[in-house]
MIGUSE-389487 format. One record per atom (N, C-alpha, C, O): residue number from 0; residue in three letters; x, y negated, z. Coordinates in Angstrom, 3 decimals, decimal comma, always signed. Layout:
// residues N
 resi resn       xx       yy       zz
  NUM  ALA        X        Y        Z
...
END
This chain:
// residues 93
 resi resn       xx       yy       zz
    0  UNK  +86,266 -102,142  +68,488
    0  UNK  +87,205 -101,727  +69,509
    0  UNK  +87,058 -100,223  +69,726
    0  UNK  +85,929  -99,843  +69,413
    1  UNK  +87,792  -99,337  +70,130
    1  UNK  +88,169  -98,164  +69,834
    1  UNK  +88,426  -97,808  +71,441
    1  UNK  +89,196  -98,268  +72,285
    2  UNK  +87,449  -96,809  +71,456
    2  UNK  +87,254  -96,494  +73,032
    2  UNK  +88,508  -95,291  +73,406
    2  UNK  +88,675  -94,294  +72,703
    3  UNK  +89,338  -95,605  +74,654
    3  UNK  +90,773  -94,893  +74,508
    3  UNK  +90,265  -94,437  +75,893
    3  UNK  +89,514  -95,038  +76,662
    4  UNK  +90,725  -93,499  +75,997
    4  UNK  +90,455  -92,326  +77,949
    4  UNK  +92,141  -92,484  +78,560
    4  UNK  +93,185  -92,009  +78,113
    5  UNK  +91,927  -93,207  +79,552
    5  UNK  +93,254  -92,581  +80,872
    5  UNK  +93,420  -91,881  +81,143
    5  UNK  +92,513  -91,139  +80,765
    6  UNK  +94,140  -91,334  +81,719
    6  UNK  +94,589  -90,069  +82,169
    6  UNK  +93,832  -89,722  +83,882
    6  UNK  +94,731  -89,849  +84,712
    7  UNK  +92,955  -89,474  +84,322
    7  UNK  +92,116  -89,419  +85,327
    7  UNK  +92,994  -89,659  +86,611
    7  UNK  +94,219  -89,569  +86,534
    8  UNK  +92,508  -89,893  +87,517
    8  UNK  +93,338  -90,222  +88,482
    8  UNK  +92,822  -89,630  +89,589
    8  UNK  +91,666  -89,943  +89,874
    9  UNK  +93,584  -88,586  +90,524
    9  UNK  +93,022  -88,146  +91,623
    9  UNK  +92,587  -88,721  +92,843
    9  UNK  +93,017  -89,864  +92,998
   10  UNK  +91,573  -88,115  +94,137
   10  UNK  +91,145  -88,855  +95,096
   10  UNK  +92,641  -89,215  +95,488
   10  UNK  +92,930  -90,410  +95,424
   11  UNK  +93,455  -88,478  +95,817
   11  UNK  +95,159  -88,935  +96,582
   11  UNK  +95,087  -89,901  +95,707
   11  UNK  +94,579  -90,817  +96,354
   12  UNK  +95,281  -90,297  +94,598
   12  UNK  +96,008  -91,174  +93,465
   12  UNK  +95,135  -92,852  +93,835
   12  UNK  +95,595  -93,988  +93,954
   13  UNK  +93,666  -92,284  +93,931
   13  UNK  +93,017  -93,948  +94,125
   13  UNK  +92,979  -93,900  +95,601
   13  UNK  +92,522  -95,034  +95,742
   14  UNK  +93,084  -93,539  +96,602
   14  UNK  +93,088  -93,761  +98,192
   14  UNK  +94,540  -94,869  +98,318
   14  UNK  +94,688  -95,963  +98,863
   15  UNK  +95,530  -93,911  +97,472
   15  UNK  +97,154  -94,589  +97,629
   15  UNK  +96,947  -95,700  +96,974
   15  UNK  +97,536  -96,657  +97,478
   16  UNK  +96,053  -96,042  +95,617
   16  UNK  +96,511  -97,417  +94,821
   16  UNK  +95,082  -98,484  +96,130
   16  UNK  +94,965  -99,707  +96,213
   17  UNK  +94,501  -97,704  +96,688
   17  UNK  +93,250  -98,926  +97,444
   17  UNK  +94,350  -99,160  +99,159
   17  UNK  +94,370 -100,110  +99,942
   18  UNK  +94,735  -98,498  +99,167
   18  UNK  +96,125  -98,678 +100,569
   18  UNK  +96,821  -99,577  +99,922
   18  UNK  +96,734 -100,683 +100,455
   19  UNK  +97,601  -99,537  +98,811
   19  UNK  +98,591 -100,821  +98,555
   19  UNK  +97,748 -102,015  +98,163
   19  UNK  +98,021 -103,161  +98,519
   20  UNK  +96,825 -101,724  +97,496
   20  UNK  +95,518 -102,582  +97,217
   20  UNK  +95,438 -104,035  +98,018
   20  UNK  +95,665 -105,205  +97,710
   21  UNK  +94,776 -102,990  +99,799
   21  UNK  +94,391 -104,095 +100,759
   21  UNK  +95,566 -104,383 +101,489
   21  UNK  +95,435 -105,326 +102,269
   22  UNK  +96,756 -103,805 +101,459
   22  UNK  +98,215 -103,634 +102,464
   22  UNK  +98,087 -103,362 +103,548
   22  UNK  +98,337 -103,924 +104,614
   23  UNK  +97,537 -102,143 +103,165
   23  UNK  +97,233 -101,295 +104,726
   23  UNK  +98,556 -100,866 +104,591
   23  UNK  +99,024 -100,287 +103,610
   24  UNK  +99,311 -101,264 +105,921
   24  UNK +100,414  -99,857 +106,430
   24  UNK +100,289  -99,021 +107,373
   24  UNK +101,281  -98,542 +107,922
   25  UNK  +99,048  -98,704 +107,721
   25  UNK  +99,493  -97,858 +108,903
   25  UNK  +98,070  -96,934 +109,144
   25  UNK  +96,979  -97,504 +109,180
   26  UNK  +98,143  -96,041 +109,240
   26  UNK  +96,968  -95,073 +110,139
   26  UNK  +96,658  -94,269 +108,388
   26  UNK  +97,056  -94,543 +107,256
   27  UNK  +95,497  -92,897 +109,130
   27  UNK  +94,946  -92,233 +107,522
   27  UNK  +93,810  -93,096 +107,203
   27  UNK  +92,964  -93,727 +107,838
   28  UNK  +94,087  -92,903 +106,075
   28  UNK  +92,955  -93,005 +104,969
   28  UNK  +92,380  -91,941 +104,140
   28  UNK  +93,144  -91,012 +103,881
   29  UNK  +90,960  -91,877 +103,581
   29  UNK  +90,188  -91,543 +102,701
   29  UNK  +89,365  -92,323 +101,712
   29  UNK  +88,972  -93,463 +101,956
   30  UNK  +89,116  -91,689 +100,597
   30  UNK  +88,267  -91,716 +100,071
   30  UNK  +86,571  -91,907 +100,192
   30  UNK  +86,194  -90,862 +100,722
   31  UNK  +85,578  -92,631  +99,980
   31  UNK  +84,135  -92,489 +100,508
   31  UNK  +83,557  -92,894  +99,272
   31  UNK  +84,094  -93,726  +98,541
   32  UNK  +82,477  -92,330  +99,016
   32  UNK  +81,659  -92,942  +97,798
   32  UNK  +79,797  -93,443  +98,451
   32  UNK  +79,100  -92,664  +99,102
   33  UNK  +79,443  -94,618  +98,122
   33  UNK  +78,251  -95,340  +97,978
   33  UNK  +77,589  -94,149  +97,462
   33  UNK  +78,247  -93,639  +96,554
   34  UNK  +76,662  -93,622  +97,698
   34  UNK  +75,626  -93,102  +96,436
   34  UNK  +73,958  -93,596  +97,241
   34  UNK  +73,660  -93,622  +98,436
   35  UNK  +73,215  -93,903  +96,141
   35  UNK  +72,300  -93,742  +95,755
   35  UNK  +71,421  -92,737  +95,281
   35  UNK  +71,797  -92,006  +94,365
   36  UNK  +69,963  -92,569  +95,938
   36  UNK  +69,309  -91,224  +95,913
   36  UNK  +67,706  -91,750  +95,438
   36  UNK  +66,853  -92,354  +96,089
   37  UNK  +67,699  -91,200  +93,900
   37  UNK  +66,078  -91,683  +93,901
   37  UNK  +65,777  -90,436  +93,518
   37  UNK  +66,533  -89,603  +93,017
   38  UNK  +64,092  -90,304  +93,900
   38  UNK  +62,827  -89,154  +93,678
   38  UNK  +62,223  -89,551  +92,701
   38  UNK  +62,272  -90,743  +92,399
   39  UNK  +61,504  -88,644  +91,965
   39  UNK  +60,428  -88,570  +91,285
   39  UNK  +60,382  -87,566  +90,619
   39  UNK  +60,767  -86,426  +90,876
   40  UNK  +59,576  -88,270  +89,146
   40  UNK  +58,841  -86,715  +88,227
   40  UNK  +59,861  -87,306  +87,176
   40  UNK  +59,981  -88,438  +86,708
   41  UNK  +60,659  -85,942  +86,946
   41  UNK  +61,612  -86,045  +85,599
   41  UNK  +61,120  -85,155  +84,593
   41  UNK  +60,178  -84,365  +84,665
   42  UNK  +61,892  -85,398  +83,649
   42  UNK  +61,237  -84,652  +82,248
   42  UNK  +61,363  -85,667  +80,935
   42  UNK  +61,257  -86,889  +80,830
   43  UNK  +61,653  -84,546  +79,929
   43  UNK  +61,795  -85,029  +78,441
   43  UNK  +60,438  -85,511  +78,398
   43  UNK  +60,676  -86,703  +78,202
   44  UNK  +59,457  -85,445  +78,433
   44  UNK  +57,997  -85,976  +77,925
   44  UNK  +57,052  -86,055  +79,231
   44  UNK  +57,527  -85,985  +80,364
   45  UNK  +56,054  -86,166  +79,046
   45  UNK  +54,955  -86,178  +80,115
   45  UNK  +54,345  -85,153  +80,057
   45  UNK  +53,383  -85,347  +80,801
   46  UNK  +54,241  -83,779  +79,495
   46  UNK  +53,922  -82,473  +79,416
   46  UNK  +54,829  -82,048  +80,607
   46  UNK  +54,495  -81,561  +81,687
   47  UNK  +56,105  -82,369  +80,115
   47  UNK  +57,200  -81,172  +81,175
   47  UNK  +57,935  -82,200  +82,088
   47  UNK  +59,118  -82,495  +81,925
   48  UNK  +57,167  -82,700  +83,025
   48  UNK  +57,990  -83,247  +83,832
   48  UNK  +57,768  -82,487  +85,517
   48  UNK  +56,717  -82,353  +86,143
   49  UNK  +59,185  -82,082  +85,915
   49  UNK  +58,855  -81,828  +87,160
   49  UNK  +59,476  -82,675  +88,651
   49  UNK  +60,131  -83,697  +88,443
   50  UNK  +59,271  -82,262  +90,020
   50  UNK  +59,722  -82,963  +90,928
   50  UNK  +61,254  -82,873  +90,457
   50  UNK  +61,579  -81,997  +89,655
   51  UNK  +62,380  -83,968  +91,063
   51  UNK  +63,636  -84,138  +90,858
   51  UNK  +64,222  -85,353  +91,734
   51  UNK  +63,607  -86,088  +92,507
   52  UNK  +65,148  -85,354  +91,504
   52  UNK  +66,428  -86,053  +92,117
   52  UNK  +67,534  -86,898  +91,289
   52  UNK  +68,207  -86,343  +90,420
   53  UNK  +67,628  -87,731  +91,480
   53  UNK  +69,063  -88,604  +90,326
   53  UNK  +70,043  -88,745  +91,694
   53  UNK  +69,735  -88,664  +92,883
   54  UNK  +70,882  -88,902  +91,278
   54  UNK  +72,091  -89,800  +92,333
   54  UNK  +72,936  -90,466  +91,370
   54  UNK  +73,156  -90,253  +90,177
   55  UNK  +73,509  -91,655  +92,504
   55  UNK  +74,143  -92,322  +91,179
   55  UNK  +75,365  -92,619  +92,675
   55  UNK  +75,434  -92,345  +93,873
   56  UNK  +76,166  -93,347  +91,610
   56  UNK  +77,338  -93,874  +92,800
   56  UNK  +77,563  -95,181  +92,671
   56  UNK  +77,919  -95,699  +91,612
   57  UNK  +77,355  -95,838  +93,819
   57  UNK  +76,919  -97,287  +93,629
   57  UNK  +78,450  -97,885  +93,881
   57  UNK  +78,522  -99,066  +93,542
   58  UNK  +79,625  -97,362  +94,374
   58  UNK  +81,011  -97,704  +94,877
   58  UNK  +81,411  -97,103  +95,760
   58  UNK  +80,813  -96,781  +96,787
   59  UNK  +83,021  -96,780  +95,286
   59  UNK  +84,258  -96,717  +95,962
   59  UNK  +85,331  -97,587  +97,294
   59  UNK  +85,871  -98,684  +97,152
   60  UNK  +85,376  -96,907  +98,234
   60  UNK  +85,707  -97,560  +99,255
   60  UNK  +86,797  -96,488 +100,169
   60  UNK  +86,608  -95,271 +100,169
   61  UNK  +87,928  -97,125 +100,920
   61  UNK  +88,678  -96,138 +101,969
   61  UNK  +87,894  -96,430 +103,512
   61  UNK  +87,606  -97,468 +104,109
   62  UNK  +87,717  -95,007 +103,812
   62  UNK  +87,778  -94,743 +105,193
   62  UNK  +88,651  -94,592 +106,258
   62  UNK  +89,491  -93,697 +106,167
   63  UNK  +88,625  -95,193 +107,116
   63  UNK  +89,615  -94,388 +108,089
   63  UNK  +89,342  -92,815 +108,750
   63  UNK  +88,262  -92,418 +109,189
   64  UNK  +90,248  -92,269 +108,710
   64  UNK  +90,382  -90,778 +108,840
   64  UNK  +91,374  -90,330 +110,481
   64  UNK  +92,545  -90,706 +110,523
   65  UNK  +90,870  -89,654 +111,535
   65  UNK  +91,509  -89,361 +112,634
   65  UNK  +92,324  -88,164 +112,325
   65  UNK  +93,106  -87,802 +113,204
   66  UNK  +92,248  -87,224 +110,788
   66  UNK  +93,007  -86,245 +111,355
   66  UNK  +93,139  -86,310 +109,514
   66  UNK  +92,325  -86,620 +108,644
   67  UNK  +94,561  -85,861 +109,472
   67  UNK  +94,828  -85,836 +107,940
   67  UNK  +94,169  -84,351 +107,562
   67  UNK  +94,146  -83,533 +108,482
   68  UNK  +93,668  -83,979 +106,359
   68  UNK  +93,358  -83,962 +104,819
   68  UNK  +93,576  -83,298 +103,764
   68  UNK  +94,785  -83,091 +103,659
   69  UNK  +93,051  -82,910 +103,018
   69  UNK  +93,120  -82,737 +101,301
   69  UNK  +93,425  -83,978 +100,815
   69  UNK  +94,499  -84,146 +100,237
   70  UNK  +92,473  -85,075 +100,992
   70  UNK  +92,305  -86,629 +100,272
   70  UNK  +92,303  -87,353 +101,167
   70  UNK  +91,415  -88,194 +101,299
   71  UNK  +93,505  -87,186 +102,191
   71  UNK  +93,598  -88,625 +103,220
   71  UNK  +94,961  -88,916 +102,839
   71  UNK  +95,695  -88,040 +102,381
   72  UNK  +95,313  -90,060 +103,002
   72  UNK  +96,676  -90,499 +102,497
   72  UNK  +97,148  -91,089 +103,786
   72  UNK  +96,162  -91,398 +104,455
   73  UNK  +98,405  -91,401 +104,470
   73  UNK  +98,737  -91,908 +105,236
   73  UNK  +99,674  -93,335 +104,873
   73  UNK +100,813  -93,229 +104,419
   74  UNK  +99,249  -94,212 +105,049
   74  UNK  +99,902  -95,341 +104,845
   74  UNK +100,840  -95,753 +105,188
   74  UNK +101,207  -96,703 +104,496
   75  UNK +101,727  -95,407 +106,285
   75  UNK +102,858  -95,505 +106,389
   75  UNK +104,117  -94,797 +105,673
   75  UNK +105,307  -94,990 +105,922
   76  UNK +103,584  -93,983 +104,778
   76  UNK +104,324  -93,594 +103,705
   76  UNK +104,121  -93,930 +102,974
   76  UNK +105,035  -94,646 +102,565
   77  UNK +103,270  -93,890 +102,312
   77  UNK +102,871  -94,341 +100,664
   77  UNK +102,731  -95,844 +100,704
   77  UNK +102,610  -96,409  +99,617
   78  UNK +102,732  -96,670 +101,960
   78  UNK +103,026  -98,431 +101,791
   78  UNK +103,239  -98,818 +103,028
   78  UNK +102,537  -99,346 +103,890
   79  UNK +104,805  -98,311 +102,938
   79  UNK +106,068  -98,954 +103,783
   79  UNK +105,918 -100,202 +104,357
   79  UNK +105,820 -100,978 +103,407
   80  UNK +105,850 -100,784 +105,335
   80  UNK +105,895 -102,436 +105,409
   80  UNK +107,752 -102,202 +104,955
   80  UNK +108,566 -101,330 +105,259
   81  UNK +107,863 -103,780 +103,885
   81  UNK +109,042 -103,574 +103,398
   81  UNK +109,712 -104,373 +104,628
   81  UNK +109,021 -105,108 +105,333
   82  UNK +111,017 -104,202 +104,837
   82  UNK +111,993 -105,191 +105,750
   82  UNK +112,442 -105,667 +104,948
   82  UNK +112,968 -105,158 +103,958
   83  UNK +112,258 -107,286 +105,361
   83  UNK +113,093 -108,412 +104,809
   83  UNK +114,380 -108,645 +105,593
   83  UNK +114,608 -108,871 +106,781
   84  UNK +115,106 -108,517 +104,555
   84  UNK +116,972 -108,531 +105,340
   84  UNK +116,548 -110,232 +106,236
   84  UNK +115,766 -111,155 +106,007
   85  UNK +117,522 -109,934 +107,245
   85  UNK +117,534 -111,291 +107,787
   85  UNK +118,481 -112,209 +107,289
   85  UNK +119,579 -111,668 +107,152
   86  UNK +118,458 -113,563 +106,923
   86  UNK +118,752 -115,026 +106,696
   86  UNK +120,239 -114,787 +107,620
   86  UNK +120,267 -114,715 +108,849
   87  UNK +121,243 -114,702 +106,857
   87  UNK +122,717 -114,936 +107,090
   87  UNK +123,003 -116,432 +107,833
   87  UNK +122,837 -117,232 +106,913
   88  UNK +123,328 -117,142 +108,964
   88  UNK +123,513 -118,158 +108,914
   88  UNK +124,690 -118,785 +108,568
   88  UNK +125,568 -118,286 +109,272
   89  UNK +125,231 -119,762 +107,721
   89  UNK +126,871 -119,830 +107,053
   89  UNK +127,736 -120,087 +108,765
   89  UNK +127,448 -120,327 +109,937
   90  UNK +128,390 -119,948 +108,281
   90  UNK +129,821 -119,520 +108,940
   90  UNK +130,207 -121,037 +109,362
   90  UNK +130,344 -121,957 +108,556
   91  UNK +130,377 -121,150 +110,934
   91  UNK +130,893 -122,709 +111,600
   91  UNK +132,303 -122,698 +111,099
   91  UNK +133,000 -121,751 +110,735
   92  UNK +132,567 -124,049 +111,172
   92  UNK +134,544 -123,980 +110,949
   92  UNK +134,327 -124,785 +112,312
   92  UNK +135,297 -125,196 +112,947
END
């Protein structure tokens, strides 16, 4: 199998697809990332290892946001609650 790359997708781009996601319509949203923080002694070998830091990102999640943004999306635009036309009732004779 033949490893193929997407076209990256911005924080706006995944905030808007995790809003239609859960069907949020209403209020801001953001972006938040999980990370993970470990210590120790890094290094190519055991000669050259010094103090250090990894981080990793354990998951993606939306926040709610009180004031819009660079990367807050507002849900009442980008996922409309749709209106369902109302049910015609037929016509009495």
């Amino acid at each position: 199998m033949n490893a193929k790359q997407t076209e990256p997708l911005s924080l706006i781009e995944i905030a808007t697809i995790l809003v239609k996601h859960y069907e949020i319509h209403e209020g801001l949203w953001g972006i938040a990332f999980g990370i993970n923080i470990a210590v120790g002694q890094f290094g190519p070998n055991p000669q050259q290892v010094f103090p250090g830091a990894m981080f990793g990102i354990s998951n993606v999640f939306l926040l709610a946001s009180e004031k819009p943004g660079p990367h807050v999306v507002d849900a009442a635009s980008v996922n409309p609650i749709k209106k369902v036309p109302a049910k015609q009732t037929p016509a009495k004779k």
